[in-house]
C-alpha positions in Angstrom: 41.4 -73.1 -98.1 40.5 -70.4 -100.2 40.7 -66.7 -99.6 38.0 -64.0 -99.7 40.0 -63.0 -103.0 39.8 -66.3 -104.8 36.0 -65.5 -104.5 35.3 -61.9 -104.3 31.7 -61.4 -103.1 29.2 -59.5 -105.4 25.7 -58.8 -105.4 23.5 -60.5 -107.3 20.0 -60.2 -106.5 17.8 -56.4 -105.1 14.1 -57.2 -104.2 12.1 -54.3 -103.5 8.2 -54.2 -102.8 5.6 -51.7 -104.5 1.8 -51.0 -103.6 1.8 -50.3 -107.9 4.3 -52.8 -109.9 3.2 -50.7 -113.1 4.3 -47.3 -111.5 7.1 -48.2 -109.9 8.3 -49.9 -113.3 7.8 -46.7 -115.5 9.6 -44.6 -112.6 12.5 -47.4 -113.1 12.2 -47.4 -116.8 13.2 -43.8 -116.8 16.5 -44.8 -115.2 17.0 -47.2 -118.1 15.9 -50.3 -116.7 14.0 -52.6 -118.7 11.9 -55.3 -117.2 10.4 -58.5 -118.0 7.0 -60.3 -116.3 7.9 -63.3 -114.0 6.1 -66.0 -112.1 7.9 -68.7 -110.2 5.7 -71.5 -108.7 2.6 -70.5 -107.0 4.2 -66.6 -106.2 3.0 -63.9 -107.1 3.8 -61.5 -110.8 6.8 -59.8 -110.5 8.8 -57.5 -112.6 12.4 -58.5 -113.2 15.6 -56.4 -115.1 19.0 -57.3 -115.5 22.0 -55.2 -114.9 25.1 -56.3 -115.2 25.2 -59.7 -113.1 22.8 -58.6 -110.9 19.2 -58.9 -110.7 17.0 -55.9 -110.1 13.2 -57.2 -108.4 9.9 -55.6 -108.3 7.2 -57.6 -106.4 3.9 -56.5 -105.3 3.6 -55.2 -101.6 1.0 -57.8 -100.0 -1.5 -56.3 -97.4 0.4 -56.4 -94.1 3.4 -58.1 -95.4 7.2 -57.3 -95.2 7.9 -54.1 -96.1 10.9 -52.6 -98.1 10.4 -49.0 -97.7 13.5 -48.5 -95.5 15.9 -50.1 -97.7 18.4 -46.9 -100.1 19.8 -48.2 -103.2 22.1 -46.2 -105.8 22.4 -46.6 -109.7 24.9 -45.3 -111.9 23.7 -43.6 -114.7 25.3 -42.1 -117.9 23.4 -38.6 -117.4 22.3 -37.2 -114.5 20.4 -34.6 -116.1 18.8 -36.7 -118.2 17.5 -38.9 -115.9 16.1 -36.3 -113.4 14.2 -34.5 -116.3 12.9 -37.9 -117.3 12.1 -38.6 -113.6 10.3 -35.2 -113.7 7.1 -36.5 -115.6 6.6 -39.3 -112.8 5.9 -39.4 -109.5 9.2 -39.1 -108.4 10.3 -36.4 -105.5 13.5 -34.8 -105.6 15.1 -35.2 -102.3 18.8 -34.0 -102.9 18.7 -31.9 -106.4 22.2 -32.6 -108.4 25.4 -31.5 -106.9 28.7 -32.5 -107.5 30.3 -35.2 -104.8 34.0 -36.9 -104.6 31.9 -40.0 -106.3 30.6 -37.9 -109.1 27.4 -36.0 -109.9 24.7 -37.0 -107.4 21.1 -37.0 -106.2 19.0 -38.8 -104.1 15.4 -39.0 -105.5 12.4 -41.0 -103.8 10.8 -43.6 -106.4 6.6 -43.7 -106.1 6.4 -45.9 -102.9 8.8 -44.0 -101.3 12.1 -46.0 -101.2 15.2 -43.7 -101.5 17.4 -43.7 -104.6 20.7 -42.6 -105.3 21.7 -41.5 -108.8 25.4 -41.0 -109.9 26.8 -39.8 -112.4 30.9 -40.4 -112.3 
């Protein structure tokens, strides 16, 4: 029998849902993600990024589908400052401005749909 150890669990695959694939990937973009266009089977377009053994999802939100809205995910980021400025061009809203935290520099921005995002820099 193996241990959780022998196989430490990892995340591999975020899916979030946008009303606007192409806004919600230049808000991304200005975190540093870069995407690529996928189809599998009869689904629908997606936009699809890589970072670092895990796979980062942009589908379209369907008309009275599942939403995503609720769901908070956090990126690390080399700067902070950079980011935010980028960030300040798009339709991002600044929900926590920058302020140091025991995990680093930190704020919490909402992308174009509305999903909360956490940006830290250690």
């Amino acid at each position: 029998m193996t241990s959780p150890t022998d196989n430490p669990i990892s995340l591999n695959l975020v899916v979030l849902r946008s009303t606007d694939l192409e806004r919600a990937q230049s808000f991304y973009e200005c975190l540093g993600l870069q995407f690529t266009r996928h189809r599998h089977g009869s689904g629908p377009e997606h936009l699809s990024a890589e970072l670092g053994g895990c796979v980062f999802e942009l589908y379209p939100q369907a008309t009275g589908g599942a939403s995503t809205l609720g769901t908070r995910i956090g990126f690390s980021v080399p700067s902070l400052e950079t980011v935010i400025a980028a960030l300040s061009d798009s339709s991002a809203a600044l929900i926590s401005p920058p302020q140091d935290s025991p995990w680093g520099r930190r704020a919490v921005v909402a992308d174009p749909d509305g999903h909360r995002i956490e940006l830290v820099q250690a």
